[in-house]
C-alpha positions in Angstrom: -67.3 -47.2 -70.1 -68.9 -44.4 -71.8 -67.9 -41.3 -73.5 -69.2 -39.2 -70.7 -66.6 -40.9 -68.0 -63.8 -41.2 -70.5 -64.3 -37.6 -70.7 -64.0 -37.1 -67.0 -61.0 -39.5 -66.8 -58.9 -37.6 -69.8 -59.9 -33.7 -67.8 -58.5 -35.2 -64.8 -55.4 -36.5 -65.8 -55.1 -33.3 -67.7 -55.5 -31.8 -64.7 -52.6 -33.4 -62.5 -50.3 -33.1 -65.4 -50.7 -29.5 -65.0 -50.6 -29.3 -61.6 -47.4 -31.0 -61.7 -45.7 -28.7 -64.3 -46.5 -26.1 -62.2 -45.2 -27.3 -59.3 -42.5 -29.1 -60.0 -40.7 -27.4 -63.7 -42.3 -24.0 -63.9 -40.6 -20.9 -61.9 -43.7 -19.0 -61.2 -45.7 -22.4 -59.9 -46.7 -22.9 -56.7 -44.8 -22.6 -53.7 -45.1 -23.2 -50.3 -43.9 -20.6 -47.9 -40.6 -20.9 -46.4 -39.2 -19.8 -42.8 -37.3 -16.6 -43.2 -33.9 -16.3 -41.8 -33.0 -12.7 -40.8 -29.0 -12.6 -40.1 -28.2 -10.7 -36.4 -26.4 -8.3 -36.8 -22.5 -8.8 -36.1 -22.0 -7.6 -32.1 -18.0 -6.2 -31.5 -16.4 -7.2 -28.3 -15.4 -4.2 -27.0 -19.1 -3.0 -26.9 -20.0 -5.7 -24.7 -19.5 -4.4 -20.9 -16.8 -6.9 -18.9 -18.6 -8.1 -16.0 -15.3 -7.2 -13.9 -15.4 -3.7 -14.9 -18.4 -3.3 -13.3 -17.2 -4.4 -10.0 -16.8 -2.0 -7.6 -12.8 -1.7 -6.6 -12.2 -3.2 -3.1 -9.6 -1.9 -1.3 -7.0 -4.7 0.0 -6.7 -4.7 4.0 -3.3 -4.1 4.3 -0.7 -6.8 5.2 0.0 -7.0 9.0 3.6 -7.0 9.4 5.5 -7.0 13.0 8.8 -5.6 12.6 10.9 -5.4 15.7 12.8 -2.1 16.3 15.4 -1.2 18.9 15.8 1.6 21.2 18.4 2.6 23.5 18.1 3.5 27.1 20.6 3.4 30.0 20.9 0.7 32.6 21.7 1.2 36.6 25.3 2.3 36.0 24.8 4.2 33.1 25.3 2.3 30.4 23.7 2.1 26.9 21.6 -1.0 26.6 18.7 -1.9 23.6 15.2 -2.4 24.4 13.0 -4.3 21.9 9.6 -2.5 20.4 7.4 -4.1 18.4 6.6 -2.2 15.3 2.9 -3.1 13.7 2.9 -2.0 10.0 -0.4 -2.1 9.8 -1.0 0.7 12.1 2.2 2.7 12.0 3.6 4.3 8.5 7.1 4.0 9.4 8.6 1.9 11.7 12.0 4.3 11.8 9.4 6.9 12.9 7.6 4.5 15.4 11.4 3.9 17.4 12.3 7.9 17.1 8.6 7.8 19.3 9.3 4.8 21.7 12.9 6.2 22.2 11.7 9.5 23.5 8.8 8.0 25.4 10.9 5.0 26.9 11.7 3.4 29.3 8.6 1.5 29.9 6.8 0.7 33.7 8.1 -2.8 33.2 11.8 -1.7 32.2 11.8 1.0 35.0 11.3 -1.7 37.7 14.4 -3.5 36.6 16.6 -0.5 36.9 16.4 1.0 33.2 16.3 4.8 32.8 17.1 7.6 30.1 18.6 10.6 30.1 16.4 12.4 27.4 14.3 14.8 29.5 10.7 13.5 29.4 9.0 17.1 28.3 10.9 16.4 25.0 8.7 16.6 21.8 9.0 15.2 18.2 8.4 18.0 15.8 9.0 15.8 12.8 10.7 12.9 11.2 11.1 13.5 7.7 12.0 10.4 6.0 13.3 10.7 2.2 15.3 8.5 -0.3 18.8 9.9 0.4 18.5 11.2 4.0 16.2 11.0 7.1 15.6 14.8 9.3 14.6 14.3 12.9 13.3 17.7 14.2 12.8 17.6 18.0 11.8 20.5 20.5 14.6 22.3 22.5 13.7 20.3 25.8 15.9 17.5 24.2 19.1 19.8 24.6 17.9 21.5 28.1 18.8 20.2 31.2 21.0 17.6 33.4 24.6 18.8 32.5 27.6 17.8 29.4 27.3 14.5 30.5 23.6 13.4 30.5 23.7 15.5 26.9 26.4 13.0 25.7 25.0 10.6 26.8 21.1 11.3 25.9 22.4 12.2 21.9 24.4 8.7 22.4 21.0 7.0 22.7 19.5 9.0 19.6 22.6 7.7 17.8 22.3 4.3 18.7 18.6 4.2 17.8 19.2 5.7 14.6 22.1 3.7 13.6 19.9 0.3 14.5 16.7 1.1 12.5 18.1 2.7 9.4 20.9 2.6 7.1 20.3 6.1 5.8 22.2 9.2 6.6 20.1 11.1 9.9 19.9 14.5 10.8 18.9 16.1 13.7 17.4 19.9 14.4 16.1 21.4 16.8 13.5 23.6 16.8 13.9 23.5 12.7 17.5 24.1 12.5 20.2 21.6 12.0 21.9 21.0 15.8 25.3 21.6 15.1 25.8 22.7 18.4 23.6 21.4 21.9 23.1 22.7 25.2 24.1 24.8 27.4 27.2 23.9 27.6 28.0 24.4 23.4 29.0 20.6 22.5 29.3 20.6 18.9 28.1 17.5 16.9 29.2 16.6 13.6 26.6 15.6 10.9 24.8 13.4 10.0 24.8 11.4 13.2 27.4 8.9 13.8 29.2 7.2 16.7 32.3 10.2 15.9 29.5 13.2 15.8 30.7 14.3 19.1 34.1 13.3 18.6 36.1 16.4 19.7 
């Protein structure tokens, strides 16, 4: 080996020790790039929209219900007997309401044929039915006191009683024409209030 190739072997071996001090032990040696990791920042809860929020509101189909109410009509020898009406609660808002209608309105084709009648005169209109927490108010037209004598009267607020008393628990009183019916027909019969089975108790 000659001078000229040790020469070459000492300046390489120079050179990988200096390579690896600088790359290995020195703080400004070499360095290979290195994948940056850039936090996200923090995201709060509330900002992020709840997917049921965003769904429309669908309104619930109301619960069908059939209630059965009673109304009161007289027979062949004029007598007071109940009638059974089917009340829907899906269609009608109160079902005291709905028998206040079918008592007016009654007796059907069906309950006619077998000898059932009533003795509220059939021009007879519901002004209102005014149904509150304490007390219900039944408003009806003055054909309801008009007509037929004392007795049909009796017997005619007799089957608003009996209806009444069947469908609600509640104090009810009646008017006519917008004032309380203290006194009906013709013929002056005073009632007592709120209706009762002694309301035309003398």
């Amino acid at each position: 080996m000659n001078s000229s190739q040790k020469i070459g072997i000492f300046c390489l071996i120079a050179i990988t020790v200096v390579y690896v001090y600088f790359s290995f032990f020195s703080e400004n040696g070499f360095h290979f790039p290195r994948t940056q990791y850039v936090e996200k920042p923090a995201v709060d809860i509330n900002d992020v929209p709840n997917p049921a929020e965003e769904q429309p509101e669908v309104e619930q189909p109301q619960k069908q219900e059939i209630k059965t109410v009673k109304v009161y009509v007289t027979d062949s020898k004029g007598k007071l007997r109940s009638v059974n009406r089917k009340c829907d609660t899906a269609v009608e808002k109160s079902c005291f309401a709905f028998a206040i209608k079918e008592l007016i309105s009654a007796p059907s084709k069906w309950e006619k044929s077998k000898g059932l009648s009533s003795e509220i005169p059939s021009n007879t209109k519901i002004l209102s039915v005014r149904e509150g927490s304490n007390n219900i108010l039944i408003d009806l037209s003055s054909a309801f006191e008009s007509g037929g004598g004392a007795e049909s009267t009796y017997i005619r607020v007799h089957q608003l009683i009996k209806t009444v008393q069947a469908n609600t628990n509640l104090p009810v009183f009646l008017y006519i024409n917008g004032k309380q019916a203290d006194v009906i027909g013709g013929e002056g019969i005073m009632i007592k209030q709120p209706l009762s089975e002694r309301s035309l108790d003398d």
